[in-house]
N, CA, C and O atoms as a printed pandas DataFrame, in Angstrom:
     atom_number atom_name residue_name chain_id  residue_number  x_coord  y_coord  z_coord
0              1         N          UNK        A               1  -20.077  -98.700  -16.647
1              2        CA          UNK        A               1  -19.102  -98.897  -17.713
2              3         C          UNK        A               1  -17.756  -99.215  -17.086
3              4         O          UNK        A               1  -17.085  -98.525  -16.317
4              5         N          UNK        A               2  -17.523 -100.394  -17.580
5              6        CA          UNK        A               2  -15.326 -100.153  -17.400
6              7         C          UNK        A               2  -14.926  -99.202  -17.461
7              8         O          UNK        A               2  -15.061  -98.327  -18.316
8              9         N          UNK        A               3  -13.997  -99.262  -15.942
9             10        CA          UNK        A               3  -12.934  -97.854  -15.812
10            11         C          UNK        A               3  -12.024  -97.408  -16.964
11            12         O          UNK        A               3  -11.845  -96.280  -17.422
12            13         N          UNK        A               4  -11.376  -98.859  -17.391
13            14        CA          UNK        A               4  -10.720  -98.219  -18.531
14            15         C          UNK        A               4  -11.543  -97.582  -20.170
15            16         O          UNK        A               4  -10.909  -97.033  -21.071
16            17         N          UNK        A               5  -13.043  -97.849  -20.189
17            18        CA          UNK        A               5  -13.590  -97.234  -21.656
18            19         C          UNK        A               5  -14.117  -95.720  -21.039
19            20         O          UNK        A               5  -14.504  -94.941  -21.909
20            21         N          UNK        A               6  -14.162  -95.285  -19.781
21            22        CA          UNK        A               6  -14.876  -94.374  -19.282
22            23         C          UNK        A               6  -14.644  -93.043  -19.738
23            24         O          UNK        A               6  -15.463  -92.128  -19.646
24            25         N          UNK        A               7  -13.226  -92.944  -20.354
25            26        CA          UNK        A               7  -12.470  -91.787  -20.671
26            27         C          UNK        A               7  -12.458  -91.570  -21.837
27            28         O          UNK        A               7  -11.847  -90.567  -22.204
28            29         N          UNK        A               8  -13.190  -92.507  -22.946
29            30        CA          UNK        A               8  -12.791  -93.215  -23.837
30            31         C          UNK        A               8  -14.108  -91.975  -24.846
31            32         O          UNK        A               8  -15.315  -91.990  -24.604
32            33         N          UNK        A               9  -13.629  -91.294  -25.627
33            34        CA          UNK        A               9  -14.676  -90.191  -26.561
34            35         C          UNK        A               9  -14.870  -91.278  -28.091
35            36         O          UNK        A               9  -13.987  -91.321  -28.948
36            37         N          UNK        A              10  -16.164  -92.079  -28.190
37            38        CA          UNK        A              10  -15.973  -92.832  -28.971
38            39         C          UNK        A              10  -17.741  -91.909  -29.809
39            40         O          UNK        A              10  -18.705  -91.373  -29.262
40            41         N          UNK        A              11  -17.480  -92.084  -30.895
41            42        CA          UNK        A              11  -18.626  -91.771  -31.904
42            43         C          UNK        A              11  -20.340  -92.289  -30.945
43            44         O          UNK        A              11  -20.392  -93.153  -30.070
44            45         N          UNK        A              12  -21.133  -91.744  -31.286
45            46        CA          UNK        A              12  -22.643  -91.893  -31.311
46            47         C          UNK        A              12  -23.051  -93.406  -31.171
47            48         O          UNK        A              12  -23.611  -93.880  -30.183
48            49         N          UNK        A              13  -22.743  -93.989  -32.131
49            50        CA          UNK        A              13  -23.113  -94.976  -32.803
50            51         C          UNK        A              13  -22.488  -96.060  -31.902
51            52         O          UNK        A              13  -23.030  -97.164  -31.874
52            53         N          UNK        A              14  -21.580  -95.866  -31.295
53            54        CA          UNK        A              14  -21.105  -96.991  -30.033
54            55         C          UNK        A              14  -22.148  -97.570  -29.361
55            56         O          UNK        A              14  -22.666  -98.685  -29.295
56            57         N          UNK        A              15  -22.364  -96.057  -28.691
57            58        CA          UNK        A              15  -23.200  -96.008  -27.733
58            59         C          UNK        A              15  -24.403  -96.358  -27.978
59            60         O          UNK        A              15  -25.104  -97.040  -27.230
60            61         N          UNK        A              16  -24.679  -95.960  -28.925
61            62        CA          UNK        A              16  -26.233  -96.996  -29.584
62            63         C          UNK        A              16  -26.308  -98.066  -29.695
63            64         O          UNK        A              16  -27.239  -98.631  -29.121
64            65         N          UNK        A              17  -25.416  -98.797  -30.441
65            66        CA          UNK        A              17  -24.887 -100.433  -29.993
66            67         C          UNK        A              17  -25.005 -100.894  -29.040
67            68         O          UNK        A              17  -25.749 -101.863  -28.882
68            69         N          UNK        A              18  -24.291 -100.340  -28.057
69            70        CA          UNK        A              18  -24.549 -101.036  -26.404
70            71         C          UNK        A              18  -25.472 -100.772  -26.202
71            72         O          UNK        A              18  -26.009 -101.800  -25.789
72            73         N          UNK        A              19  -26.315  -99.824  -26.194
73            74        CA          UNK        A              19  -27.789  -99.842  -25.413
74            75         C          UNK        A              19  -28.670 -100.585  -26.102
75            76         O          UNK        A              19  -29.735 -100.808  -25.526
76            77         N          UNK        A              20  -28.490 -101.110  -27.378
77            78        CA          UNK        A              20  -29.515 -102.336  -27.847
78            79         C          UNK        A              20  -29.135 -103.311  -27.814
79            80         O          UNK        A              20  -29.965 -104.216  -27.887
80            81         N          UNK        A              21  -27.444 -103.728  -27.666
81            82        CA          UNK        A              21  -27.073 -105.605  -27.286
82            83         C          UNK        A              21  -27.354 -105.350  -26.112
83            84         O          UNK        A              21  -27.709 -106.444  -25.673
84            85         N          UNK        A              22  -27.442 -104.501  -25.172
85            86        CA          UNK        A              22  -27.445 -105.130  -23.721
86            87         C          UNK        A              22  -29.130 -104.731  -23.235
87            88         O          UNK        A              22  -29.707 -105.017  -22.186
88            89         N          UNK        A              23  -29.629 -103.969  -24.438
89            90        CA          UNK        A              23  -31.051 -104.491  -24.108
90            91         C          UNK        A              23  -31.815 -105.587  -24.356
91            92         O          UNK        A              23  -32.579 -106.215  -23.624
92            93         N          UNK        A              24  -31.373 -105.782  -25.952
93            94        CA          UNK        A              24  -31.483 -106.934  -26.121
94            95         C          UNK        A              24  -31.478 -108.859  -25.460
95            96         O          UNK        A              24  -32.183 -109.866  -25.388
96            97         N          UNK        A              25  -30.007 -108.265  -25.093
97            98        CA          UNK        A              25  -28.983 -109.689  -24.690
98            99         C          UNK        A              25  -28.432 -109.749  -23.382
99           100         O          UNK        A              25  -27.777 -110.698  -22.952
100          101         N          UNK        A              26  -28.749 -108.579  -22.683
101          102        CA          UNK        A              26  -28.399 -108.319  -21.077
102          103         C          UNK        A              26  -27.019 -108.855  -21.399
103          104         O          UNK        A              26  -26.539 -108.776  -22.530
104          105         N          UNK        A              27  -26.293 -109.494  -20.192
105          106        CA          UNK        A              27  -25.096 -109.741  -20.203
106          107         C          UNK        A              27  -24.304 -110.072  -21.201
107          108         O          UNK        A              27  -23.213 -109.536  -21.394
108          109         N          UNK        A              28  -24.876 -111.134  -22.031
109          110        CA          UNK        A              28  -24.298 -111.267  -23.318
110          111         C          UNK        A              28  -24.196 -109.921  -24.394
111          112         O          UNK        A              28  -23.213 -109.530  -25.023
112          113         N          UNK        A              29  -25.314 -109.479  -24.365
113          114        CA          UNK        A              29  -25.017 -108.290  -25.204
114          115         C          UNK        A              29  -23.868 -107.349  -24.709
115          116         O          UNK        A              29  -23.562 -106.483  -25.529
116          117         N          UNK        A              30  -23.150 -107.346  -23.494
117          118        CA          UNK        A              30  -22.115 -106.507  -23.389
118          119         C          UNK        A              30  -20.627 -107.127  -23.643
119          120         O          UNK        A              30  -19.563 -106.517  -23.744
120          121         N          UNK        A              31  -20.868 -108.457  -23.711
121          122        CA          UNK        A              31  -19.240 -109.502  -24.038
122          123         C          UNK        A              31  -19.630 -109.183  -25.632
123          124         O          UNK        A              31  -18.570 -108.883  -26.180
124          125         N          UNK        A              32  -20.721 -109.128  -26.586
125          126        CA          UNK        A              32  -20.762 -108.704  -27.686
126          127         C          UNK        A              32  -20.469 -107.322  -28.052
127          128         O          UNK        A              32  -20.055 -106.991  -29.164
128          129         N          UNK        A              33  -20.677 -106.593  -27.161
129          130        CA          UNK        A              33  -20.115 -104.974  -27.619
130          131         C          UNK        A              33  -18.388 -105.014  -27.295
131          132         O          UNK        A              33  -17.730 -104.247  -27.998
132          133         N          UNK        A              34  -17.777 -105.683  -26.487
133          134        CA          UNK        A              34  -16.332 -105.855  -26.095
134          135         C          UNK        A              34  -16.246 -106.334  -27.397
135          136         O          UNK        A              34  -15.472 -105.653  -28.070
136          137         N          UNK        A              35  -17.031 -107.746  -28.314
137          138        CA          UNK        A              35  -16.474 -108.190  -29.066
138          139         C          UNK        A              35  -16.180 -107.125  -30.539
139          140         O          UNK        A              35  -15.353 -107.410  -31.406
140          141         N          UNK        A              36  -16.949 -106.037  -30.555
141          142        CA          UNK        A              36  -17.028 -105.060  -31.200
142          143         C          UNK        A              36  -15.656 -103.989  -30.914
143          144         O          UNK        A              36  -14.910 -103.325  -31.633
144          145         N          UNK        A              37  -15.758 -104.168  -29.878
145          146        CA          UNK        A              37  -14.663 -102.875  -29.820
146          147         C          UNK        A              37  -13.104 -103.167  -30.026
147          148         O          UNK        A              37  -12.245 -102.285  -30.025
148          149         N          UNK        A              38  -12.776 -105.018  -30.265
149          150        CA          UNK        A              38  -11.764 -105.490  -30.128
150          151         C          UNK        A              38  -11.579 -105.525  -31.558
151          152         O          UNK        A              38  -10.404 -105.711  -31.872
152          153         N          UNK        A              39  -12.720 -105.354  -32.915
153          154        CA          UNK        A              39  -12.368 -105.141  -34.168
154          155         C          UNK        A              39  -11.535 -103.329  -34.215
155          156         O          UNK        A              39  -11.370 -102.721  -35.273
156          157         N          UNK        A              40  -11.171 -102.834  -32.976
157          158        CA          UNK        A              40  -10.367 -101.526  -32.960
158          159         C          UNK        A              40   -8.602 -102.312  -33.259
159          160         O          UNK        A              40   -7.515 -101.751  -33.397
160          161         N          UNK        A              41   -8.865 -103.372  -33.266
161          162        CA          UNK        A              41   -7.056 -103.699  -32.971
162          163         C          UNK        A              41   -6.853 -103.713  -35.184
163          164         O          UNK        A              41   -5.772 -103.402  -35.684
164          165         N          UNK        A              42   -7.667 -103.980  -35.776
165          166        CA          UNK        A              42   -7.323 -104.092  -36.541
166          167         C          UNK        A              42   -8.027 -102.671  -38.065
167          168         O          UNK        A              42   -7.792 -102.535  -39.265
168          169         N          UNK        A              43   -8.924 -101.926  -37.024
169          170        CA          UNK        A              43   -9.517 -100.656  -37.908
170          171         C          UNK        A              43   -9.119 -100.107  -37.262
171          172         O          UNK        A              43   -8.566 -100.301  -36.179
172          173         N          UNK        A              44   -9.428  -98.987  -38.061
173          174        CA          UNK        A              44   -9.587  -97.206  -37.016
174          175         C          UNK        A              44  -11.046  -97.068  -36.510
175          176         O          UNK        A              44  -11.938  -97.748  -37.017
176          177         N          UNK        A              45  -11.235  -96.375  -35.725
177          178        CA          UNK        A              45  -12.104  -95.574  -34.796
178          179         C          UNK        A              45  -13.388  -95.171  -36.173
179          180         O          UNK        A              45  -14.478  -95.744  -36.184
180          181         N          UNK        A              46  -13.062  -94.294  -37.061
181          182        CA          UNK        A              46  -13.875  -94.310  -38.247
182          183         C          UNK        A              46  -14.218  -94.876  -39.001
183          184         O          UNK        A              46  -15.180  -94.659  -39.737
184          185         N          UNK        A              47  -13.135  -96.181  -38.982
185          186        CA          UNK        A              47  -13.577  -97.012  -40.187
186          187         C          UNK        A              47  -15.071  -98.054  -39.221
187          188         O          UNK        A              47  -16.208  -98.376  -39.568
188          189         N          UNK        A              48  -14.222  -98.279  -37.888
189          190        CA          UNK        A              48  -15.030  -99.335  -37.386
190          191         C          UNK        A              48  -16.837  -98.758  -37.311
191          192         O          UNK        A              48  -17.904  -99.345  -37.493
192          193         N          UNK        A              49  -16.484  -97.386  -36.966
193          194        CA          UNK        A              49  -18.032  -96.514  -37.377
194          195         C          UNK        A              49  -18.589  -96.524  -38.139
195          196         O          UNK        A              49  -19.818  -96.541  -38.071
196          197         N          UNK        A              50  -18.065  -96.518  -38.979
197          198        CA          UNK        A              50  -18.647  -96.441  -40.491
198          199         C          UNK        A              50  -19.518  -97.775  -40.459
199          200         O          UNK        A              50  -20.710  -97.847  -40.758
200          201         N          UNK        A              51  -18.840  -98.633  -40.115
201          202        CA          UNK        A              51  -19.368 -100.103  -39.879
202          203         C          UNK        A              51  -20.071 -100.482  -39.098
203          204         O          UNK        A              51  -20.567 -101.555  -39.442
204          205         N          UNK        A              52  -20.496 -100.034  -37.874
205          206        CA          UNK        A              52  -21.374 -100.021  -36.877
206          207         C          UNK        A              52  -22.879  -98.915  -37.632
207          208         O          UNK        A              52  -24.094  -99.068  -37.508
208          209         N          UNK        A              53  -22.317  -98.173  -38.158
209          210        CA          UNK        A              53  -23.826  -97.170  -38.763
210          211         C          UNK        A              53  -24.460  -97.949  -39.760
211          212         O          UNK        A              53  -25.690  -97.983  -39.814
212          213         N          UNK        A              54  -23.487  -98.812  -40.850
213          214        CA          UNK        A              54  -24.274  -99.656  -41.586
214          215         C          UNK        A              54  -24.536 -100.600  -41.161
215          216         O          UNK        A              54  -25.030 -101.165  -42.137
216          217         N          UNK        A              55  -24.594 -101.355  -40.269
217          218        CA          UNK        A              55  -25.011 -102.099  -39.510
218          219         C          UNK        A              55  -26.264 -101.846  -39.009
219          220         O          UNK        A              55  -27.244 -102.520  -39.328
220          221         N          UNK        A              56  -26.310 -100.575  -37.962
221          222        CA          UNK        A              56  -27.688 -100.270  -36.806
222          223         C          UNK        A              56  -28.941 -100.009  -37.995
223          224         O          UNK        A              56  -30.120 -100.340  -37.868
224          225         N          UNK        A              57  -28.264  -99.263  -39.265
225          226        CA          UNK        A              57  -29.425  -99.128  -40.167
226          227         C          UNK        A              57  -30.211 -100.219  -41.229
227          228         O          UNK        A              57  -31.196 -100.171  -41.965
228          229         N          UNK        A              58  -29.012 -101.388  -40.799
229          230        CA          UNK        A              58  -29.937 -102.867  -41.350
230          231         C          UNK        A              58  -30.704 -103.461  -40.275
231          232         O          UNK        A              58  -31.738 -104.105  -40.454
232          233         N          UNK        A              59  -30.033 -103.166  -38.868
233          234        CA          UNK        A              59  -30.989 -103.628  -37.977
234          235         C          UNK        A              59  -29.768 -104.745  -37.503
235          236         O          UNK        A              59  -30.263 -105.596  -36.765
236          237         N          UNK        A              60  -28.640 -104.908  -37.684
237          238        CA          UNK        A              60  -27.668 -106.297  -37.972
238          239         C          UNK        A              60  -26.892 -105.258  -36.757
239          240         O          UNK        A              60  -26.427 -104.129  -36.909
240          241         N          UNK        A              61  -26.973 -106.303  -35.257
241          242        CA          UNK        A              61  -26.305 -105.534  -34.488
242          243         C          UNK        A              61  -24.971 -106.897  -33.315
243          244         O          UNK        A              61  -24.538 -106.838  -32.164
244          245         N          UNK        A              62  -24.821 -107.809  -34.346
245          246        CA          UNK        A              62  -23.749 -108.817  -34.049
246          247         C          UNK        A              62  -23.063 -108.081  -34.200
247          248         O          UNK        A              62  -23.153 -106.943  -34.660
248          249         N          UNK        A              63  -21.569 -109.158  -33.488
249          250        CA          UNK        A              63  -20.414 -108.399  -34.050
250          251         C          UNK        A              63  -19.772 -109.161  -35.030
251          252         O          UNK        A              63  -18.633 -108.851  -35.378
252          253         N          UNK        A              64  -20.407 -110.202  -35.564
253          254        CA          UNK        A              64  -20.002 -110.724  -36.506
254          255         C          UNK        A              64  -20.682 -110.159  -37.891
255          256         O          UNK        A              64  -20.259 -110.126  -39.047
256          257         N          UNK        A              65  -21.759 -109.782  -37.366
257          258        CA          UNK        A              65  -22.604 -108.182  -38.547
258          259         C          UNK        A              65  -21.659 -107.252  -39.279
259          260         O          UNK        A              65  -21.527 -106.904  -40.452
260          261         N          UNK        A              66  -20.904 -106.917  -37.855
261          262        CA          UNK        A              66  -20.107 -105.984  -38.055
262          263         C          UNK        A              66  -18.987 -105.935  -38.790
263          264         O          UNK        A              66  -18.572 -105.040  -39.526
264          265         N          UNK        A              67  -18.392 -107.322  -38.433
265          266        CA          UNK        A              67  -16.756 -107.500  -38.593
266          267         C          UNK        A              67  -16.820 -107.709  -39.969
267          268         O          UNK        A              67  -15.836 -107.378  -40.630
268          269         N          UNK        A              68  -18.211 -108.406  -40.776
269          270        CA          UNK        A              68  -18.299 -108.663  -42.121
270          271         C          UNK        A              68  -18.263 -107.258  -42.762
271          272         O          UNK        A              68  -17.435 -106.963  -43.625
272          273         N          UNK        A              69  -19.393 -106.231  -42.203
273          274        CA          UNK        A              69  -19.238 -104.976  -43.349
274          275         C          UNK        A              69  -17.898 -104.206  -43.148
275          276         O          UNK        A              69  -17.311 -103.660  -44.082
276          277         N          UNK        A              70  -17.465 -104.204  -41.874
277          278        CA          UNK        A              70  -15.486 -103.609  -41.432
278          279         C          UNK        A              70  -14.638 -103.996  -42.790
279          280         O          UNK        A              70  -13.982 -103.310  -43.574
280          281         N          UNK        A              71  -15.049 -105.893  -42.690
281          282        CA          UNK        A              71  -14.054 -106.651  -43.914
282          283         C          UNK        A              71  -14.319 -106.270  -45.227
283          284         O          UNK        A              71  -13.451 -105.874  -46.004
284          285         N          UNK        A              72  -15.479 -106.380  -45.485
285          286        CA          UNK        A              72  -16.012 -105.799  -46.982
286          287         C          UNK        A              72  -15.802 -104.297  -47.074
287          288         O          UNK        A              72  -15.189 -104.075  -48.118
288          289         N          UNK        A              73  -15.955 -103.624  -46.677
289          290        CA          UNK        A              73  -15.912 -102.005  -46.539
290          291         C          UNK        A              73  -13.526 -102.034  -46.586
291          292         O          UNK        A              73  -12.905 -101.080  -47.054
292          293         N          UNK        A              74  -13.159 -102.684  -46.289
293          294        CA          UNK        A              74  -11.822 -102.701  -46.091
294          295         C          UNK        A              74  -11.130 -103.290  -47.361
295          296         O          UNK        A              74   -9.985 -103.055  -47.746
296          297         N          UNK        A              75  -12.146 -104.178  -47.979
297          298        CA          UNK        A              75  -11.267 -104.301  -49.113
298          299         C          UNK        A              75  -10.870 -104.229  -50.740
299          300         O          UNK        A              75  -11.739 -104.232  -51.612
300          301         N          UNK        A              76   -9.854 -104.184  -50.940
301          302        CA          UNK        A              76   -9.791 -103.132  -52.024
302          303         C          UNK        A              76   -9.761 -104.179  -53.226
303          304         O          UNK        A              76   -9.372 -105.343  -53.131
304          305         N          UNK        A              77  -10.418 -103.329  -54.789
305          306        CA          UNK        A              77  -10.073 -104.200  -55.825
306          307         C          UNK        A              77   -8.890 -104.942  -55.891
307          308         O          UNK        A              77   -7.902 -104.741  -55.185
308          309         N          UNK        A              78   -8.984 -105.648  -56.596
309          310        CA          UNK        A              78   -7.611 -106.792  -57.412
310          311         C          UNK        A              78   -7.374 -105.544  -59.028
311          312         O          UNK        A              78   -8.183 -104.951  -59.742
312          313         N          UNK        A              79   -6.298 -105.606  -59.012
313          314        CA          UNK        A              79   -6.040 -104.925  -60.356
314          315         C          UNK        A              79   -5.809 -105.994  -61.277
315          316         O          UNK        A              79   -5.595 -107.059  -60.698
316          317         N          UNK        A              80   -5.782 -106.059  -62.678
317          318        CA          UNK        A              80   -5.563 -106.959  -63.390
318          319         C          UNK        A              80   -4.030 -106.960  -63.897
319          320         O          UNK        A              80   -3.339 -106.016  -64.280
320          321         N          UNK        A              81   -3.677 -108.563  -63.751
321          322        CA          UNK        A              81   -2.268 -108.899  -64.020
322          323         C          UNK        A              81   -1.571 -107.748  -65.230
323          324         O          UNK        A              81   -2.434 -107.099  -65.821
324          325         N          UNK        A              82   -0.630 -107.558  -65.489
325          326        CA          UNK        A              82   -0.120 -107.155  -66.899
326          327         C          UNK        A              82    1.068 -107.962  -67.102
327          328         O          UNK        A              82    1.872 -108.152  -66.190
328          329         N          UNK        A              83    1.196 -108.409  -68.185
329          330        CA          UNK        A              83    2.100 -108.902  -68.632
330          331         C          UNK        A              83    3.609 -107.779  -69.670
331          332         O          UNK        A              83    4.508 -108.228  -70.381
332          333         N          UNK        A              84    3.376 -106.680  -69.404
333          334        CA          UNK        A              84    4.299 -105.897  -69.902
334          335         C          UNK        A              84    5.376 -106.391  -68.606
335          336         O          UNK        A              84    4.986 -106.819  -67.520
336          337         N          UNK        A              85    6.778 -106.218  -69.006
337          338        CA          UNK        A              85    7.362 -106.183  -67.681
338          339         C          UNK        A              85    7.965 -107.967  -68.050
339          340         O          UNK        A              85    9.139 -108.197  -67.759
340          341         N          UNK        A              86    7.365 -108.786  -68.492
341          342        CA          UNK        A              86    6.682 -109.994  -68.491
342          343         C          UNK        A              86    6.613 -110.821  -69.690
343          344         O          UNK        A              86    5.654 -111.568  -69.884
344          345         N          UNK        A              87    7.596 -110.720  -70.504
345          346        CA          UNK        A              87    7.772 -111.086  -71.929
346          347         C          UNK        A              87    7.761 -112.730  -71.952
347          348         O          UNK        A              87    7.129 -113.352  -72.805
348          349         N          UNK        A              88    8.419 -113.268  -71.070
349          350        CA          UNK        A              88    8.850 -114.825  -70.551
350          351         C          UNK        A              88    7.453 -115.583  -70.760
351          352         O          UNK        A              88    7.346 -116.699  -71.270
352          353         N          UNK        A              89    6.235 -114.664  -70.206
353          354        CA          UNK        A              89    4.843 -115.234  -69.477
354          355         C          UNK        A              89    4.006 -115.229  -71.031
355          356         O          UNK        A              89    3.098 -116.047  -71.184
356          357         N          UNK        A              90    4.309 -114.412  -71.992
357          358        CA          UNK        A              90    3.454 -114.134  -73.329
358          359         C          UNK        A              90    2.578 -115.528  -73.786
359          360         O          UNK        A              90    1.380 -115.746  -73.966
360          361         N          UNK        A              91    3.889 -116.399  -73.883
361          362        CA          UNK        A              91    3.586 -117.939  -74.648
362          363         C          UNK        A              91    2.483 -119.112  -73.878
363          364         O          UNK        A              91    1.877 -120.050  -74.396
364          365         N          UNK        A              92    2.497 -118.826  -73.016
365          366        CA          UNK        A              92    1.693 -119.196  -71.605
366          367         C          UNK        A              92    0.190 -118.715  -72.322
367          368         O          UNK        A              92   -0.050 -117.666  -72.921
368          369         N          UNK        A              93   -0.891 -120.087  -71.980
369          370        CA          UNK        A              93   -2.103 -119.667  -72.453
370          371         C          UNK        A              93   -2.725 -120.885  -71.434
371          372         O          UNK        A              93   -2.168 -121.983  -71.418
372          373         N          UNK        A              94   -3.751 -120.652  -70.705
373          374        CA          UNK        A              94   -4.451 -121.307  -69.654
374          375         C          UNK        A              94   -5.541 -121.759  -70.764
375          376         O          UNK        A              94   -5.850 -120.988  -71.673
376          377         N          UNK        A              95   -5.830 -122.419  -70.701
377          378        CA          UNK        A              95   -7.374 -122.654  -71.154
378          379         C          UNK        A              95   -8.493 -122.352  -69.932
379          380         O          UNK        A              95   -8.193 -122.343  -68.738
380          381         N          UNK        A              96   -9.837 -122.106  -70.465
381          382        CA          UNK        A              96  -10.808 -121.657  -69.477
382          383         C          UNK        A              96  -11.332 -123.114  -68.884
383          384         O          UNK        A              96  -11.219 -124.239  -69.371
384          385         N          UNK        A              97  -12.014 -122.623  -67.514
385          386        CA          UNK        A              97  -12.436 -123.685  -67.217
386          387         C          UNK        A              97  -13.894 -124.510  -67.824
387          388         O          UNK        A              97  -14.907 -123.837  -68.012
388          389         N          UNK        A              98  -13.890 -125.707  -68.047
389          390        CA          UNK        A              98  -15.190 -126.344  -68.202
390          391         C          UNK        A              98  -15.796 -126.663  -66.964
391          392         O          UNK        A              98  -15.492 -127.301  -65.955
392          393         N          UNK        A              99  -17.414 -125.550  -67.668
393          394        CA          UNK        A              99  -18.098 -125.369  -66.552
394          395         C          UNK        A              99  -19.504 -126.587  -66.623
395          396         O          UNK        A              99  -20.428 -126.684  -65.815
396          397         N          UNK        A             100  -19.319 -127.200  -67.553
397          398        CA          UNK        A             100  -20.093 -128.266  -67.837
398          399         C          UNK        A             100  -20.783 -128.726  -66.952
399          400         O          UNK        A             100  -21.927 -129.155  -67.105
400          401         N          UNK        A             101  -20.335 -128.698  -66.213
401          402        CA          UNK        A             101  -20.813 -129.707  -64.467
402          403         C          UNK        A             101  -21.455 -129.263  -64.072
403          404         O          UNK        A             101  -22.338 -130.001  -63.634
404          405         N          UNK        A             102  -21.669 -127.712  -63.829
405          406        CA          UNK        A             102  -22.447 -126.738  -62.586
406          407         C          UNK        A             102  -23.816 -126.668  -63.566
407          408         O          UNK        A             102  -24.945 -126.468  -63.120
408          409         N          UNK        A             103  -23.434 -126.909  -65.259
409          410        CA          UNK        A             103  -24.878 -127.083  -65.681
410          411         C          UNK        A             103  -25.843 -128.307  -65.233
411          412         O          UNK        A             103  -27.068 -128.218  -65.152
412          413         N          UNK        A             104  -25.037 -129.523  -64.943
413          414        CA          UNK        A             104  -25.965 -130.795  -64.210
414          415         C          UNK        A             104  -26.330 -130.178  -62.973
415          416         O          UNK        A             104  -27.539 -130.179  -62.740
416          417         N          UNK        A             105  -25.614 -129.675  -62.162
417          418        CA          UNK        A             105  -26.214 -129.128  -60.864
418          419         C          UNK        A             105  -27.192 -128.330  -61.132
419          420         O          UNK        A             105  -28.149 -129.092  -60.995
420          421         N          UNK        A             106  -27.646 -127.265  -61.436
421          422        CA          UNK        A             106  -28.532 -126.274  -61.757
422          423         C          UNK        A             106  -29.777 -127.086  -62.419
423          424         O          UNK        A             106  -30.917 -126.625  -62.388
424          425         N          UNK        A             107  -29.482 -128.253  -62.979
425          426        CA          UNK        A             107  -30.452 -128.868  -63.615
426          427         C          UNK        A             107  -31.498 -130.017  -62.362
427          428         O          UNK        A             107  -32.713 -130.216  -62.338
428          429         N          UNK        A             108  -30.773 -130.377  -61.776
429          430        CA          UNK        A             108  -30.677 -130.959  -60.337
430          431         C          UNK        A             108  -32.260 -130.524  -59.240
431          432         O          UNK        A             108  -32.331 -130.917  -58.076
């Protein structure tokens, strides 16, 4: 292991990772576990776990596996607009879209 991860007290589930990309993928499988551990710059330590456990239990052991359930697991509803606050916006009316088209496709 790198000197600098050696010190490094990381969850279970790391370590399970690496021992199946680099059984898997030998060398490559360990530039793929780096690529895993570099989704730390933008999670926490738990979140990125959380994401590595749902991962090993689909069997999905990329790190692009990963970085998708990190992203999905990270993001939060949309609340819906309100227009209180917003009196200016009342008169304003969008019409919906015509979806007419995607019925020729589907028909296709």
């Amino acid at each position: 292991m790198a000197r600098p991860l050696q010190d490094w007290e990381l969850p279970g589930c790391f370590a399970l990772l690496r021992r199946r990309l680099e059984s898997s993928l030998g060398p490559v499988g360990t530039r793929e576990y780096i690529k895993v551990l570099r989704l730390l710059e933008r999670a926490s330590v738990t979140e990125l776990a959380g994401a590595i456990g749902a991962a090993l239990a689909i069997g999905a052991t990329s790190s692009d596996a990963i970085a998708l359930i990190l992203h999905h697991r990270q993001e939060r509803p949309v609340s819906l607009f309100s227009l209180d606050g917003h009196p200016h916006l009342r008169p304003y009316r969008i019409d919906p879209p015509d979806l007419s088209a995607y019925a020729t496709l589907r028909g296709a």
